[in-house]
Each structure stands twice: as C-alpha cells, then as structure tokens.
N, CA, C and O atoms as a Tripos MOL2 file, in Angstrom:
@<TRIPOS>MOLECULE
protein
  256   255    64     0     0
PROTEIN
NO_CHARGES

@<TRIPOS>ATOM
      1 N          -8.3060  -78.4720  -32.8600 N.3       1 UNK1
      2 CA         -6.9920  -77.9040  -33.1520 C.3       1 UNK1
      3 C          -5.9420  -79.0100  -33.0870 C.2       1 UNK1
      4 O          -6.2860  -80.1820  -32.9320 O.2       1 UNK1
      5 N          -4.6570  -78.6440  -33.2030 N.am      2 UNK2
      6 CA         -3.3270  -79.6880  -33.7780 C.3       2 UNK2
      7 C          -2.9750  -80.0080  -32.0060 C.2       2 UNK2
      8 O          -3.2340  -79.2860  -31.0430 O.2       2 UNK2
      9 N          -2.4620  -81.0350  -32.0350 N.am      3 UNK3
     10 CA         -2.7630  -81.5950  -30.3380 C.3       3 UNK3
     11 C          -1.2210  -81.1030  -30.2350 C.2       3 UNK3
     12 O          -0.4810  -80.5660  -31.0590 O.2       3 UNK3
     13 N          -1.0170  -81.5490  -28.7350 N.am      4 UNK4
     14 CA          0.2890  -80.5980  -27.8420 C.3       4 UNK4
     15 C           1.0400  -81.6130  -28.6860 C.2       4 UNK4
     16 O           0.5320  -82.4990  -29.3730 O.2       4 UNK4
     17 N           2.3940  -81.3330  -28.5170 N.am      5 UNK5
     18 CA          3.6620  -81.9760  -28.9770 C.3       5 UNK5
     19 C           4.9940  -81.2420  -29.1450 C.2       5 UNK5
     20 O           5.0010  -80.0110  -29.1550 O.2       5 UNK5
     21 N           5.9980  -81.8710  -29.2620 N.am      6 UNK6
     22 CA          7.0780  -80.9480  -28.9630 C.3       6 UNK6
     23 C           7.2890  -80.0500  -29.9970 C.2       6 UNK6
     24 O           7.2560  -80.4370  -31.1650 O.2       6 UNK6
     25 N           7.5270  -78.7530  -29.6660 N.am      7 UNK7
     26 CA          7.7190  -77.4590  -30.6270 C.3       7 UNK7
     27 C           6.2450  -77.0860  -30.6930 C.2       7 UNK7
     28 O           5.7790  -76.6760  -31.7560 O.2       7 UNK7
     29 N           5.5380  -77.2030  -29.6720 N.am      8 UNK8
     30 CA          4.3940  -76.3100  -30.2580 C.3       8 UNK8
     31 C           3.7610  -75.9770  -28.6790 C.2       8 UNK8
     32 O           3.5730  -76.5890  -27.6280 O.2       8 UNK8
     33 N           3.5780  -74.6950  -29.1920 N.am      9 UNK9
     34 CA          2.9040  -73.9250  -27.7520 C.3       9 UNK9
     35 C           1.7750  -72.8350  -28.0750 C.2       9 UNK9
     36 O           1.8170  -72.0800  -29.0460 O.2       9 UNK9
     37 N           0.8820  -72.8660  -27.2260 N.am     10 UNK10
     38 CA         -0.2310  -71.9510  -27.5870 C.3      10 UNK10
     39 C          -0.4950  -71.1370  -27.1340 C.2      10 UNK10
     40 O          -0.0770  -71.2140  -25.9790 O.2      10 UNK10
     41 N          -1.1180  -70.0320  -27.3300 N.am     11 UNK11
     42 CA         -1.4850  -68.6590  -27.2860 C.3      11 UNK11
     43 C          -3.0830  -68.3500  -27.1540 C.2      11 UNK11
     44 O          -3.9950  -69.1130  -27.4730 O.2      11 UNK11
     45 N          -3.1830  -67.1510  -26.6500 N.am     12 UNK12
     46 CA         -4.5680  -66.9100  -26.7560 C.3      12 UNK12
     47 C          -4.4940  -65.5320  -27.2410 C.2      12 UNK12
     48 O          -3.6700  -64.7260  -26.8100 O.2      12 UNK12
     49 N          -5.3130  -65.2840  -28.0890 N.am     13 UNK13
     50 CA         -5.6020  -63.8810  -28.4700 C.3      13 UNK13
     51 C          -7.1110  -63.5770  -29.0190 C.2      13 UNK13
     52 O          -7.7820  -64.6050  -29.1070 O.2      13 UNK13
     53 N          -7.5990  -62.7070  -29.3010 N.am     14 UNK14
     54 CA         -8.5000  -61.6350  -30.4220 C.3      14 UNK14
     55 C          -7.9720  -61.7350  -31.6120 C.2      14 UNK14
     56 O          -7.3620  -60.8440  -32.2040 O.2      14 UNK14
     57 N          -8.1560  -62.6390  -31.9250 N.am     15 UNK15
     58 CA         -7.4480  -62.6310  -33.5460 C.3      15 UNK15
     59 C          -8.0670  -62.1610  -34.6910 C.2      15 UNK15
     60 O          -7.6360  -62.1230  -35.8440 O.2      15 UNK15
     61 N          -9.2580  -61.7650  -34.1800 N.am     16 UNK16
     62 CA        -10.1930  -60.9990  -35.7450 C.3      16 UNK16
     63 C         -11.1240  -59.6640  -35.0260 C.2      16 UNK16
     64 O         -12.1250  -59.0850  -35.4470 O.2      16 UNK16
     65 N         -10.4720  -59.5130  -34.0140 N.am     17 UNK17
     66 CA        -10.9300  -58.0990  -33.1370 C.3      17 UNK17
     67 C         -12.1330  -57.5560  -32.7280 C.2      17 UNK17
     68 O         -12.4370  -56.3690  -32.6160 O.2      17 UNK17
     69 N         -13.3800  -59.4590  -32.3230 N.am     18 UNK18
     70 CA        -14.4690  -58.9270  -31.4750 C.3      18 UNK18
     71 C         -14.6000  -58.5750  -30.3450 C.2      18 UNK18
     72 O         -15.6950  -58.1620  -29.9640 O.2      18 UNK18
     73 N         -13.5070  -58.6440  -29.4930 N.am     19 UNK19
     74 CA        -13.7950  -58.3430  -28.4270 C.3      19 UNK19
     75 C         -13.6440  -59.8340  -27.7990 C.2      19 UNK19
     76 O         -13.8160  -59.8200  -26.5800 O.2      19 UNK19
     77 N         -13.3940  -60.9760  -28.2800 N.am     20 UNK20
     78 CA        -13.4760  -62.5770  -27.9270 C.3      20 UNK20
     79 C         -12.0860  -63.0920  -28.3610 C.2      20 UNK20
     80 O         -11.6240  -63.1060  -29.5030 O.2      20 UNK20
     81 N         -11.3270  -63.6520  -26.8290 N.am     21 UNK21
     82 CA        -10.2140  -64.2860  -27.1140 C.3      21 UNK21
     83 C         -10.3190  -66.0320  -27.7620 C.2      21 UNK21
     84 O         -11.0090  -67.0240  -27.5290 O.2      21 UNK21
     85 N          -9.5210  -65.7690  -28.4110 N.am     22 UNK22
     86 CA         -9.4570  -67.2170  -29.6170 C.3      22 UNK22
     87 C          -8.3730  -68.0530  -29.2500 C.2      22 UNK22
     88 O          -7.4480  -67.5350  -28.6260 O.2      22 UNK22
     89 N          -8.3160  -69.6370  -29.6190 N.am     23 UNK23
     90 CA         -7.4930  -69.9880  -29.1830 C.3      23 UNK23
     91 C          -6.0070  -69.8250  -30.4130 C.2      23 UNK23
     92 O          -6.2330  -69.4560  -31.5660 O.2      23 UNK23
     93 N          -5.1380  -70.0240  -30.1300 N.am     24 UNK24
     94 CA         -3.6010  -69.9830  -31.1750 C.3      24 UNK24
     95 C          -2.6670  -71.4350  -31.1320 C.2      24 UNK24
     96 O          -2.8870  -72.3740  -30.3660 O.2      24 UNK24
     97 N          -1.6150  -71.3690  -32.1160 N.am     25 UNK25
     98 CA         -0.4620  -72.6110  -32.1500 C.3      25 UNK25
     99 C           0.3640  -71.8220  -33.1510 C.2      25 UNK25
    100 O           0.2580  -71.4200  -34.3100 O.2      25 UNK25
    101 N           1.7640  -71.7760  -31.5510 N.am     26 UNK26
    102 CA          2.6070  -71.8390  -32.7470 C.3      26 UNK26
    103 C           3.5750  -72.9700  -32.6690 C.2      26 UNK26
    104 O           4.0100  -73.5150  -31.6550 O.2      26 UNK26
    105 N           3.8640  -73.2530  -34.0580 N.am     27 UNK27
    106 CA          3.8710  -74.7320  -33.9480 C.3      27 UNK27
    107 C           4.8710  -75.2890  -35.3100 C.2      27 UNK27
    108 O           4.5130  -75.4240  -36.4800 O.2      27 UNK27
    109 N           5.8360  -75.4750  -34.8790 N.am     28 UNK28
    110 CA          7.1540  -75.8130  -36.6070 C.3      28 UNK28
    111 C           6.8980  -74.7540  -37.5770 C.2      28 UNK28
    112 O           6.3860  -74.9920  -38.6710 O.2      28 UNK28
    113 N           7.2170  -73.6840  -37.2260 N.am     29 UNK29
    114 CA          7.4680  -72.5510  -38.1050 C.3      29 UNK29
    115 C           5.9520  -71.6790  -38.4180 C.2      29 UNK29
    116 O           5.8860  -70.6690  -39.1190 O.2      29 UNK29
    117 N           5.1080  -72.1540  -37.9130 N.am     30 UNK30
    118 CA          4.0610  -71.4370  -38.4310 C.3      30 UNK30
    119 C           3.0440  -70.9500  -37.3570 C.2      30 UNK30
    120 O           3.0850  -71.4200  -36.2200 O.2      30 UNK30
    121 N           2.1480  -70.0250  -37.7120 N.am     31 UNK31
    122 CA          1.0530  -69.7670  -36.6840 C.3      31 UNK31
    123 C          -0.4330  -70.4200  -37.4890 C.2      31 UNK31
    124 O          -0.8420  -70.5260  -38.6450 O.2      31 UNK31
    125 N          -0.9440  -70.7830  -36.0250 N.am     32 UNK32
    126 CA         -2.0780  -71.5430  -36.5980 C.3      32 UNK32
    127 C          -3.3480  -70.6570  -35.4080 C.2      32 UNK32
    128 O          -3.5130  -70.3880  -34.2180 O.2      32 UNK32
    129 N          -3.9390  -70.5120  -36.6530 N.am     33 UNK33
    130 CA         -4.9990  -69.2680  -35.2250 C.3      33 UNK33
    131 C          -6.5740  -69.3840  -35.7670 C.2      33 UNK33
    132 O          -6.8990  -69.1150  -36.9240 O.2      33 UNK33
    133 N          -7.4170  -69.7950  -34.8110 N.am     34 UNK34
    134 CA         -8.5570  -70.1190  -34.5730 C.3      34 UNK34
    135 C          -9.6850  -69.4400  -35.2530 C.2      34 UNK34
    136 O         -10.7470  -70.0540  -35.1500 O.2      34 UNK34
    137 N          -9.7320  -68.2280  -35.9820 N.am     35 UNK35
    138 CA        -10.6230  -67.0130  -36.0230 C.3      35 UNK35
    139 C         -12.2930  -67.3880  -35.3510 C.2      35 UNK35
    140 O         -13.0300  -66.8420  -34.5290 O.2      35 UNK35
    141 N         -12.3610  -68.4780  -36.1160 N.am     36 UNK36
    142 CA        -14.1220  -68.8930  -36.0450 C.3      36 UNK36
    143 C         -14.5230  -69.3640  -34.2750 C.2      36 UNK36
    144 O         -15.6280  -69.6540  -33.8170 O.2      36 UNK36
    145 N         -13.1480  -69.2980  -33.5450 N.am     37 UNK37
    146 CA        -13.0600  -70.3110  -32.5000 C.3      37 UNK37
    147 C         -14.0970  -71.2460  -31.9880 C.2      37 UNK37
    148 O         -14.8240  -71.2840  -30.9960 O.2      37 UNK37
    149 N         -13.8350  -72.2030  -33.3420 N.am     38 UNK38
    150 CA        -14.6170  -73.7190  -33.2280 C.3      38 UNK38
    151 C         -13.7360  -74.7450  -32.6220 C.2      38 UNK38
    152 O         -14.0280  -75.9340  -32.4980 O.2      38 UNK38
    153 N         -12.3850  -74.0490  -32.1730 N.am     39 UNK39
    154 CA        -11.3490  -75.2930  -32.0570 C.3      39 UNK39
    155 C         -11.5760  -76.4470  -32.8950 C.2      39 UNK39
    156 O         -12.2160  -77.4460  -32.5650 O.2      39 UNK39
    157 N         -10.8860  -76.1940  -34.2370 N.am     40 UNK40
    158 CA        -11.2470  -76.7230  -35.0940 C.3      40 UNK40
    159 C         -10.5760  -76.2770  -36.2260 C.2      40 UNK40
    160 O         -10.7770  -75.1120  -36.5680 O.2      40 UNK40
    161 N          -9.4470  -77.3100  -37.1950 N.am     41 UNK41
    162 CA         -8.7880  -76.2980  -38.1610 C.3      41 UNK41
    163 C          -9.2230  -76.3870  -39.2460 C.2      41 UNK41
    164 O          -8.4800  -77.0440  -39.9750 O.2      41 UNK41
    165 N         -10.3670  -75.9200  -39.8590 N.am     42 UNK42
    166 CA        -11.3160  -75.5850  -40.6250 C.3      42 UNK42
    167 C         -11.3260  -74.7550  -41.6200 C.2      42 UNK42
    168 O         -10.1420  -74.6110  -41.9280 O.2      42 UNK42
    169 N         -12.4550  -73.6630  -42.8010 N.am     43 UNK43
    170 CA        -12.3200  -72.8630  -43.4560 C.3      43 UNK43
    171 C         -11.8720  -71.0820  -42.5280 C.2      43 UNK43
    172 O         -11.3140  -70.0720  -42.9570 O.2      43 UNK43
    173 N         -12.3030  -71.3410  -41.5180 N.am     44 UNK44
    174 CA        -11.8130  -70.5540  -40.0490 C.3      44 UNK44
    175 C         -10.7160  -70.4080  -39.6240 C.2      44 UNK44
    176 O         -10.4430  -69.4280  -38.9300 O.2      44 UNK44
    177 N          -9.8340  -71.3260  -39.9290 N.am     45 UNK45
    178 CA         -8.3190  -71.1060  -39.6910 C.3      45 UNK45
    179 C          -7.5540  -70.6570  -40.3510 C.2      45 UNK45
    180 O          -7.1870  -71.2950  -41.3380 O.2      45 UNK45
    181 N          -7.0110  -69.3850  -40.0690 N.am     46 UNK46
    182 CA         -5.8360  -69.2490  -40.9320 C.3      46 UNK46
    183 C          -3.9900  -69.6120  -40.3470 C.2      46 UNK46
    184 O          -3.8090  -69.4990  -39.1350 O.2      46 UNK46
    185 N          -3.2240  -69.8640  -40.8940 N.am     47 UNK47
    186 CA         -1.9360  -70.4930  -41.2090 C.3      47 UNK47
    187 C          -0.9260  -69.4250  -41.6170 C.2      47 UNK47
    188 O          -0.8180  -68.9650  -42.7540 O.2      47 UNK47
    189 N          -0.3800  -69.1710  -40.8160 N.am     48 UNK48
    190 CA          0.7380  -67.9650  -41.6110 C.3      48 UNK48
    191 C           2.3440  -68.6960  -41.0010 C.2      48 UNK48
    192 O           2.4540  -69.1690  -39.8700 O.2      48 UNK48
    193 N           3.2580  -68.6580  -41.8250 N.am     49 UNK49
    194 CA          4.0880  -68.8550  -42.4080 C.3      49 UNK49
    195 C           5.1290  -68.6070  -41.3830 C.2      49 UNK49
    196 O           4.4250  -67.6630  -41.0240 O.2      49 UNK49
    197 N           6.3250  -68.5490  -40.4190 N.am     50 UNK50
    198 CA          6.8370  -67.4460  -39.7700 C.3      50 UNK50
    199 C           8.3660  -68.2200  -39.5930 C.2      50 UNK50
    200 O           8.5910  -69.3650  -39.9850 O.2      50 UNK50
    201 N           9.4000  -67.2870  -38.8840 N.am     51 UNK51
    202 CA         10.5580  -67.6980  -38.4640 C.3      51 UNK51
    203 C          10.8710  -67.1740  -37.3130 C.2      51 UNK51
    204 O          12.0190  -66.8620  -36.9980 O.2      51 UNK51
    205 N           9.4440  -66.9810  -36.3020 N.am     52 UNK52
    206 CA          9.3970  -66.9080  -35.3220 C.3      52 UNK52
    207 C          10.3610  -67.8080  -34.0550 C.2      52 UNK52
    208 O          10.0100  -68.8870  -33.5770 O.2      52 UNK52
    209 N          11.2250  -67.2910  -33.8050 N.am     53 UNK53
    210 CA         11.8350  -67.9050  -32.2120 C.3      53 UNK53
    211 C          11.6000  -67.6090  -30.9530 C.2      53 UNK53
    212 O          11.8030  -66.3950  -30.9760 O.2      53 UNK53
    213 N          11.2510  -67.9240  -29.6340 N.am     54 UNK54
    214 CA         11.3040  -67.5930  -28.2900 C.3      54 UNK54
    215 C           9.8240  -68.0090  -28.1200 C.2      54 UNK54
    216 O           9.1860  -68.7630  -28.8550 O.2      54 UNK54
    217 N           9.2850  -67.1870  -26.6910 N.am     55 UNK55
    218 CA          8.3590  -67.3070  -26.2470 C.3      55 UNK55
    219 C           7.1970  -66.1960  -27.0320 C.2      55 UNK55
    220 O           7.4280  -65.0070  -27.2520 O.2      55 UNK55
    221 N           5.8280  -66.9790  -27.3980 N.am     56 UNK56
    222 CA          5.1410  -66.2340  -28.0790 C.3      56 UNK56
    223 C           4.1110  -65.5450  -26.7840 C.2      56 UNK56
    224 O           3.7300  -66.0560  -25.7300 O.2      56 UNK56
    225 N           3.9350  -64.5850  -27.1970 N.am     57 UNK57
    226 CA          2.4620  -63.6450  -26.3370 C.3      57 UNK57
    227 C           2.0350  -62.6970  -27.3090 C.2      57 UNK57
    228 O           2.5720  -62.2630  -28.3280 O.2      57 UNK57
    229 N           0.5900  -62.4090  -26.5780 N.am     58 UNK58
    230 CA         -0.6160  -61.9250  -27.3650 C.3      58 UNK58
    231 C          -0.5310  -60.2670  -26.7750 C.2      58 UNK58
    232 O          -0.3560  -60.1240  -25.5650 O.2      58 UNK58
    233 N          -0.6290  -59.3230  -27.4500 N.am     59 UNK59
    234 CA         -1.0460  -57.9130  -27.5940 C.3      59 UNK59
    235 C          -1.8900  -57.1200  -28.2180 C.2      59 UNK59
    236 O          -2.5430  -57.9490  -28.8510 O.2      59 UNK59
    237 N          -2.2900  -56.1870  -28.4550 N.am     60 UNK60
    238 CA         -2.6330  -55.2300  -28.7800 C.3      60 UNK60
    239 C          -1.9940  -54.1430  -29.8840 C.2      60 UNK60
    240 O          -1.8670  -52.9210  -29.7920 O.2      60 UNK60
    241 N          -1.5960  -55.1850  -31.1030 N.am     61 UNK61
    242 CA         -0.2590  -54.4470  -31.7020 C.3      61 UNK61
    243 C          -1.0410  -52.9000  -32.9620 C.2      61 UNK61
    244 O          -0.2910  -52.0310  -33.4060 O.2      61 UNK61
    245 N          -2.0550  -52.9190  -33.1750 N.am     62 UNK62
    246 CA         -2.7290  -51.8680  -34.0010 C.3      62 UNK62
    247 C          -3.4290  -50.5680  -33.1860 C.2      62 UNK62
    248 O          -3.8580  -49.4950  -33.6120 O.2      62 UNK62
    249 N          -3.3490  -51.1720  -31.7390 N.am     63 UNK63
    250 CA         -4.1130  -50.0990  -31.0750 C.3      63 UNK63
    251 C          -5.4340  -49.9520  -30.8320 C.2      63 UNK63
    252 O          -5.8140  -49.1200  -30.0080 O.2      63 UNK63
    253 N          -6.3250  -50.7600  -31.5350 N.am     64 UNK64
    254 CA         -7.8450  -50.8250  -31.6640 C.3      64 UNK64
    255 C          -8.2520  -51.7780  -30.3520 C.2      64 UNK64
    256 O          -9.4310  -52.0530  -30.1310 O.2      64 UNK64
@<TRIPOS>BOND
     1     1     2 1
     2     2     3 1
     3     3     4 2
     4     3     5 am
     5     5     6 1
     6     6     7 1
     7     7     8 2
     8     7     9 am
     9     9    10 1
    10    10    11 1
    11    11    12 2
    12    11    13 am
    13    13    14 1
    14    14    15 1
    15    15    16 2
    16    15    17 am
    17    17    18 1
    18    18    19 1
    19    19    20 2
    20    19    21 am
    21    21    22 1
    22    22    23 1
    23    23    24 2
    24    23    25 am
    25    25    26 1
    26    26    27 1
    27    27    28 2
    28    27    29 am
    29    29    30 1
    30    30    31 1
    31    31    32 2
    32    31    33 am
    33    33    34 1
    34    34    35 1
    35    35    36 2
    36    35    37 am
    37    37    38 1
    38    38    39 1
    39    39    40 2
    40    39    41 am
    41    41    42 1
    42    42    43 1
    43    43    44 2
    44    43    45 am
    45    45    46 1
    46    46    47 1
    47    47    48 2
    48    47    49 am
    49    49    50 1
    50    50    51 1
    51    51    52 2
    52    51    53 am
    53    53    54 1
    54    54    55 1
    55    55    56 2
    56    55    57 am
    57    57    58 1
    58    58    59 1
    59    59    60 2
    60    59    61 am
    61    61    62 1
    62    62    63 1
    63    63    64 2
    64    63    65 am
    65    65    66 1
    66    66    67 1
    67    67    68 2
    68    67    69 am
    69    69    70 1
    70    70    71 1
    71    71    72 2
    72    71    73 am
    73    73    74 1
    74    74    75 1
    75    75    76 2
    76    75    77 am
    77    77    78 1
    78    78    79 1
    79    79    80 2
    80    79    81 am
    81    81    82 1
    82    82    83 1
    83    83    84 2
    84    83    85 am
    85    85    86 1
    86    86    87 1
    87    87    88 2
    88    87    89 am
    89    89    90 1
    90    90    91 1
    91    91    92 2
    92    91    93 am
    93    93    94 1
    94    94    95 1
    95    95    96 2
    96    95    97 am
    97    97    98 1
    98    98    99 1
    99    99   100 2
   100    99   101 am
   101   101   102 1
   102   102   103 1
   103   103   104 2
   104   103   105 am
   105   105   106 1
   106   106   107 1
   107   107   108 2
   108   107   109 am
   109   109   110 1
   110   110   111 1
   111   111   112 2
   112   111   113 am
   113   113   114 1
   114   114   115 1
   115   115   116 2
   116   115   117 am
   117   117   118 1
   118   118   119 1
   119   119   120 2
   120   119   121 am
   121   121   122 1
   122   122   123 1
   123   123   124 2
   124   123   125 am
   125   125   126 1
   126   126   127 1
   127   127   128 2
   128   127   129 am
   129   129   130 1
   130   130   131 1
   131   131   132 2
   132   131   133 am
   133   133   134 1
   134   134   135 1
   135   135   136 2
   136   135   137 am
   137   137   138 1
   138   138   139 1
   139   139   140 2
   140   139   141 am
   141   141   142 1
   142   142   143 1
   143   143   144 2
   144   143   145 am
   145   145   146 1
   146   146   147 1
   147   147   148 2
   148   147   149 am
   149   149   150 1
   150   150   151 1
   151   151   152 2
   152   151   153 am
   153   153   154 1
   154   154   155 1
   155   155   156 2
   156   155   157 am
   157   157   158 1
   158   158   159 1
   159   159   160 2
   160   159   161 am
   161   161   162 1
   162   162   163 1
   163   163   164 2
   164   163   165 am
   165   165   166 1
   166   166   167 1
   167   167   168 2
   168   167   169 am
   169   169   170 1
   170   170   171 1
   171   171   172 2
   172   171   173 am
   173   173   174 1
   174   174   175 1
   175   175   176 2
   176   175   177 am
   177   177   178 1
   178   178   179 1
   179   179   180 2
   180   179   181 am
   181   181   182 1
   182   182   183 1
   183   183   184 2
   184   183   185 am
   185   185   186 1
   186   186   187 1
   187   187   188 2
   188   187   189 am
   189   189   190 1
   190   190   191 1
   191   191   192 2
   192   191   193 am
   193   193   194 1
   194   194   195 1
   195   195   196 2
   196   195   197 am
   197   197   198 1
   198   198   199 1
   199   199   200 2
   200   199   201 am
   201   201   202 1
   202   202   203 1
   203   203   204 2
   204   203   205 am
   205   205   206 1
   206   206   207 1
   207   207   208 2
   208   207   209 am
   209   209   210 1
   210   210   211 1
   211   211   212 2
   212   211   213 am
   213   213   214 1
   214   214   215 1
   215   215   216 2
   216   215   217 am
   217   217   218 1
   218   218   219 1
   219   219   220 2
   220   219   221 am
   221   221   222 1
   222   222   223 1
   223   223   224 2
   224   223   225 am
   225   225   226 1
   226   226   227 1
   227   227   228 2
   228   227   229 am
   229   229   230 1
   230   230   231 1
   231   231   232 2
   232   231   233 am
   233   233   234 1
   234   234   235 1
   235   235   236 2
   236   235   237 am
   237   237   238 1
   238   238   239 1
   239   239   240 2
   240   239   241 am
   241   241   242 1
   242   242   243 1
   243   243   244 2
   244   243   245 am
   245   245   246 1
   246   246   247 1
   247   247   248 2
   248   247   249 am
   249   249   250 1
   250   250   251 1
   251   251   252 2
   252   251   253 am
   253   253   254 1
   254   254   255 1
   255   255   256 2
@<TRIPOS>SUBSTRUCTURE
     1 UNK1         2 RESIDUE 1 A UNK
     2 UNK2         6 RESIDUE 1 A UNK
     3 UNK3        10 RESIDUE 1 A UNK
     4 UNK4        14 RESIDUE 1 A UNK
     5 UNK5        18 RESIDUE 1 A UNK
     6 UNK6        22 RESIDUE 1 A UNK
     7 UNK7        26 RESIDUE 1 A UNK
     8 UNK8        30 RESIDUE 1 A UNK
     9 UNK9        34 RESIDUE 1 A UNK
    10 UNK10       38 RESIDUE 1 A UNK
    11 UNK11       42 RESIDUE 1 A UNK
    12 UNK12       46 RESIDUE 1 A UNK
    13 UNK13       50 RESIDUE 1 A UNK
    14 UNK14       54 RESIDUE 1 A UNK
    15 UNK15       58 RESIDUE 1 A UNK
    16 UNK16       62 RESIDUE 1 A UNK
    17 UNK17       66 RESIDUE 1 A UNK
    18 UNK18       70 RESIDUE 1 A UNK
    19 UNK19       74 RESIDUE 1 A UNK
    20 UNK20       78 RESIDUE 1 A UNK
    21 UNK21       82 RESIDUE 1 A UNK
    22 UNK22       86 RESIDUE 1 A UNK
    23 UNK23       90 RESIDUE 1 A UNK
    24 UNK24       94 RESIDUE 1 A UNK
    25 UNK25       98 RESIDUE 1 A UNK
    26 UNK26      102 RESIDUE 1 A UNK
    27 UNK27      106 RESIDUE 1 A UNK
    28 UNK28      110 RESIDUE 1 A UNK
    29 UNK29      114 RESIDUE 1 A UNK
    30 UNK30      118 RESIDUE 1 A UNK
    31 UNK31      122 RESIDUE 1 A UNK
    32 UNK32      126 RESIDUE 1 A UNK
    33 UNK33      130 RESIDUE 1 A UNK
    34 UNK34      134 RESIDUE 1 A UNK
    35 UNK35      138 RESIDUE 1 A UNK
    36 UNK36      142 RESIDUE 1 A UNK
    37 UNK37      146 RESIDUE 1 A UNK
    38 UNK38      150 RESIDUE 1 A UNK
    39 UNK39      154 RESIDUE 1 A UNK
    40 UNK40      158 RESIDUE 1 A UNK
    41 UNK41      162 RESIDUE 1 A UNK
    42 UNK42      166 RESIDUE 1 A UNK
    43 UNK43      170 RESIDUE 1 A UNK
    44 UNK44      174 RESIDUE 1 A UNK
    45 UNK45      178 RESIDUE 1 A UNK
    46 UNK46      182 RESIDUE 1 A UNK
    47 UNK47      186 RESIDUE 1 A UNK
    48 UNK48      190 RESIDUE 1 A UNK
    49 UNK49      194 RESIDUE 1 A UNK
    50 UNK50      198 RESIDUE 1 A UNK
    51 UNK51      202 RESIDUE 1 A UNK
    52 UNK52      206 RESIDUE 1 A UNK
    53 UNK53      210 RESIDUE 1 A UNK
    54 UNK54      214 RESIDUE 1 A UNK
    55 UNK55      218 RESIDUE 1 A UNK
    56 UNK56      222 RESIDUE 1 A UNK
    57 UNK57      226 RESIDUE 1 A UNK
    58 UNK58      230 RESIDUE 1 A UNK
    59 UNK59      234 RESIDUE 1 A UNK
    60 UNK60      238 RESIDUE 1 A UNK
    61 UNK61      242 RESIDUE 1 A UNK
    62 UNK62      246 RESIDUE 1 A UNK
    63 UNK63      250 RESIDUE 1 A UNK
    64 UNK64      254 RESIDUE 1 A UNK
C-alpha cells in the first residue's frame, strides 16, 4: 500500500463484506481500499474519488 505521509491516514474496514477486515487510505482526496487484502495496490484495489474532510472511521453503513 501507499506509505504514511502527510494527509493520509488509514482505516480498517470489510470492504467487500466477508466477514475480514481490510486494510484502507485516505489520502489527497481519495479512498484507496485494499479488497484482495494483499497490501498491495493492485487489480484488488479500488480508488474512489472523494471530498471527504475530518476524521475517517469504518461502519456498518448497509446493515448486512
């Protein structure tokens, strides 16, 4: 994964909902999240876009 540096902080979540927490970055505007968790930003990673501000944390936002 993208190494520590300023503006970027990480997260842990279930990001593809096995039951297995993955590692996260959010990091200059974007989220960078592990799915395959190879730690590794690979065909496994997806990249989404955001204008996210503050402190990020992980939930349970669908209910499953």
């Amino acid at each position: 994964m993208v190494g520590a540096g300023p503006g970027v902080q990480p997260v842990v979540g279930d990001w593809d909902g096995d039951g297995v927490d993955q590692v996260g970055l959010l990091s200059t505007g974007q989220w960078i999240l592990d799915l395959n968790n190879n730690k590794t930003i690979d065909f496994g990673t997806e990249v989404f876009p955001t204008n996210f501000v503050g402190l990020p944390f992980a939930g349970d936002w669908d209910g499953t």
